[in-house]
C-alpha positions in Angstrom: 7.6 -18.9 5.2 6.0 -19.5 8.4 4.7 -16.7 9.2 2.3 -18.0 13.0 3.1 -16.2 15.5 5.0 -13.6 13.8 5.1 -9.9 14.6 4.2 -7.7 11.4 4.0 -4.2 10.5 1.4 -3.3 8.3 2.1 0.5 6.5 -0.4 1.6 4.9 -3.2 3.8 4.1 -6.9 4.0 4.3 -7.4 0.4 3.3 -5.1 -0.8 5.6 -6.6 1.8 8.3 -10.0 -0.2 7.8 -12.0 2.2 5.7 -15.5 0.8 4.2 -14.8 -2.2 6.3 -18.2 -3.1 8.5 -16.3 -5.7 11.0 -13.0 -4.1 11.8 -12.3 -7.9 12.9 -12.4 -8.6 9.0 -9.5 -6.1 7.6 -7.5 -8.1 5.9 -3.9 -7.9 8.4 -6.9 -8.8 11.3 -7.7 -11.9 9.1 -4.3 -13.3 9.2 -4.0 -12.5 13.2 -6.9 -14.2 13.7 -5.8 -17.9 11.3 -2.2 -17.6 12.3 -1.5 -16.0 14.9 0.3 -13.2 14.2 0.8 -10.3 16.0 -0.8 -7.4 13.2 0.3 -4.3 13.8 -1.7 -1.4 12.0 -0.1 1.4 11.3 -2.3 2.5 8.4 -3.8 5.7 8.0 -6.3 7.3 5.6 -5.0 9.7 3.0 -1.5 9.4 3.2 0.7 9.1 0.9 4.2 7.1 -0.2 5.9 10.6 -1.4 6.3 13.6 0.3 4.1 16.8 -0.3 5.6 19.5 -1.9 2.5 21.8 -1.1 0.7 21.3 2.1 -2.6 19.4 2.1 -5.8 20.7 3.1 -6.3 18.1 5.5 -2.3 17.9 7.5 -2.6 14.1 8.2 -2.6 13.3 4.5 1.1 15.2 4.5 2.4 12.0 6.8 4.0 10.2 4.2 5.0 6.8 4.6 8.9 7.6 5.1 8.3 9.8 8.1 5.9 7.1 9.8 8.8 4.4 9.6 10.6 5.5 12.7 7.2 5.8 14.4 6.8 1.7 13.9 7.9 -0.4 16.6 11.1 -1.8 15.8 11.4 -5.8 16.7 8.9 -6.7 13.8 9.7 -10.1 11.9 7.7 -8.9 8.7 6.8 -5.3 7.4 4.2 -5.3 4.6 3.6 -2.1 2.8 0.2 -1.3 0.7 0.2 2.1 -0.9 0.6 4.1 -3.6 -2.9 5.0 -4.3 -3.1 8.1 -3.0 0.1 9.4 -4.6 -2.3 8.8 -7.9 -4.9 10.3 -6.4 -4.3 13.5 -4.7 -0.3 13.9 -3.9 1.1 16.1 -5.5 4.6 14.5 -6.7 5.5 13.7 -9.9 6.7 10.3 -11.0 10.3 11.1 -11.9 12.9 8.7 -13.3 14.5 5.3 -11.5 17.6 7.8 -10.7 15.7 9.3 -7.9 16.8 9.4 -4.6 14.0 12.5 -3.6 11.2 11.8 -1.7 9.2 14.3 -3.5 9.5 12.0 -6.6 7.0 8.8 -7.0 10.4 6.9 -7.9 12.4 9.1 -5.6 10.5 8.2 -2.1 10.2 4.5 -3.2 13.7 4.6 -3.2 13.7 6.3 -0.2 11.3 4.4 1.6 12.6 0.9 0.8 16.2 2.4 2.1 15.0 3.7 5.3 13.1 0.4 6.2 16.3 -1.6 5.1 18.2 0.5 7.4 15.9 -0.1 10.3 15.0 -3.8 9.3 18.0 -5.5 8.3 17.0 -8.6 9.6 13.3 -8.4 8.9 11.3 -9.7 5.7 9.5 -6.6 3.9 7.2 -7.1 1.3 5.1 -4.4 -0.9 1.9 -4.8 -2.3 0.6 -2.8 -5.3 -2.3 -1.1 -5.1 -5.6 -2.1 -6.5 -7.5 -1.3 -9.5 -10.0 1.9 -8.6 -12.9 3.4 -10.6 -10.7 6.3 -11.9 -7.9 4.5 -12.5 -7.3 5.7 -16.0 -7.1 9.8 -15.4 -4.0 11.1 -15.6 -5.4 13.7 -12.9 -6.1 10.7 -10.5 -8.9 12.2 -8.3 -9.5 15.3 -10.8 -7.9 18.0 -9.3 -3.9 17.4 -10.2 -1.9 18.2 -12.9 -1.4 15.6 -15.4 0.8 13.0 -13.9 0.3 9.5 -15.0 -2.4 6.4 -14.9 -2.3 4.3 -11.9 -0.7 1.7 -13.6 2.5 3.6 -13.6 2.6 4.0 -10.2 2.0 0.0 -9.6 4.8 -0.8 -12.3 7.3 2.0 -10.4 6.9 0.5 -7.0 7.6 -3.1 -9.1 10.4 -1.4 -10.6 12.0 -0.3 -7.4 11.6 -2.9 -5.3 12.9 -5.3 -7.6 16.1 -3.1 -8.0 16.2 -4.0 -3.9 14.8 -7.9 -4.2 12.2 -6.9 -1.9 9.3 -9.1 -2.6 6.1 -7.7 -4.5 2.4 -9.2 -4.4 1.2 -7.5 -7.6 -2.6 -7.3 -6.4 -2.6 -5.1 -9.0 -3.0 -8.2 -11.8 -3.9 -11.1 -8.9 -6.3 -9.5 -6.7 -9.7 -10.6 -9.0 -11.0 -7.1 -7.7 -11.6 -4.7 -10.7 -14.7 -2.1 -9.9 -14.8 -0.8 -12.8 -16.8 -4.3 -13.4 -20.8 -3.8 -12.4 -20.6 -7.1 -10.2 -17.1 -6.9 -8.9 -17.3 -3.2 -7.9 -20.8 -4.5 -5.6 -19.7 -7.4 -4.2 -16.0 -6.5 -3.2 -15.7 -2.5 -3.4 -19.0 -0.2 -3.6 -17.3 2.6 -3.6 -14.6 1.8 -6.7 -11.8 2.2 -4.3 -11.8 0.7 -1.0 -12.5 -3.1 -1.0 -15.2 -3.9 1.5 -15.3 -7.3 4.3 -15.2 -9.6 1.5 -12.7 -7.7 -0.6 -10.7 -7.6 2.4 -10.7 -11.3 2.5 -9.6 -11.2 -0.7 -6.4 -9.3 0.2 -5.9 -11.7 3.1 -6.2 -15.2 1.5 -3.7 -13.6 -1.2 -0.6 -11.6 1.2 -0.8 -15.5 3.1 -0.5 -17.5 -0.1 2.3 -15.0 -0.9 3.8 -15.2 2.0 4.0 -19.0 2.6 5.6 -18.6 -0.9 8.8 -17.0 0.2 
């Protein structure tokens, strides 16, 4: 796909808001507007979450999951790309539940929901997901340490592969492509200091890989 010139909605959290990034010129959906031409959107912001909150959060903005931010999104977009899912791990407090789902207080159950509301409002658009990254703490099942047990972060990354390939919505599994892994010494100072949000290079990363991806389709 051809995507200069093309107006696209970027959902998304704090990496997509910018966070950790020096140049705000160099997030990754400003890379892209800046090569191609495209008309980047950002409707990221930090904290937030694919599922909904059961519990209010101790900060309110983090309760503005990605379902209710759809109908805030302008609505003659050619592309929506959606990055989350890290902060579901981290702090939400959903559970994963089962492929069934159609609860937005489920990890499965708002994926489903989210892809059908964006459907319903894009029917003409393409929308693509991307997984989210490797972080530092990847591997407790209490993502940032406070939760209950839930899952790894890997299990959020293969649900939202799961779901969107039940709705042939195309995935970029930065997850296994993105060559960012902080848990690596040298990787985790070049790309992302802080083991979770990539920095201006690691956010060039991101961009050289959504525009391979989506020259792909």
């Amino acid at each position: 796909m051809d995507i200069k010139g093309k107006k696209i909605n970027f959902l998304g959290d704090s990496i997509t808001e910018g966070a950790k990034v020096e140049d705000k010129s160099n997030i990754y959906h400003a890379r892209l507007a800046k090569e191609y031409g495209i008309t980047a959107r950002n409707y990221g912001i930090g904290g937030t979450r694919i599922s909904r909150q059961s519990t209010p959060s101790q900060y309110p903005v983090h309760d503005r999951d990605f379902i209710q931010r759809v109908d805030e999104m302008d609505s003659d977009a050619d592309i929506i790309v959606v990055f989350g899912g890290t902060n579901d791990f981290g702090h939400g407090d959903a559970t994963l539940g089962q492929m069934t789902d159609r609860t937005p207080y489920t990890f499965y159950g708002a994926c489903h929901t989210l892809c059908e509301k964006l459907i319903e409002k894009y029917p003409e658009a393409l929308i693509v997901f991307m997984t989210p990254l490797h972080r530092c703490n990847e591997d407790n099942p209490r993502g940032d340490g406070y939760m209950p047990e839930r899952g790894v972060l890997k299990e959020y990354v293969e649900i939202i592969k799961e779901v969107t390939e039940y709705y042939s919505i195309p995935t970029l599994d930065l997850w296994s492509c993105s060559s960012i892994q902080p848990k690596n010494p040298i990787i985790k100072e070049k790309y992302c200091p802080d083991g979770l949000h990539p920095n201006d290079a690691g956010h060039a990363i991101i961009a050289s890989r959504l525009a391979g991806f989506l020259a792909s389709l």
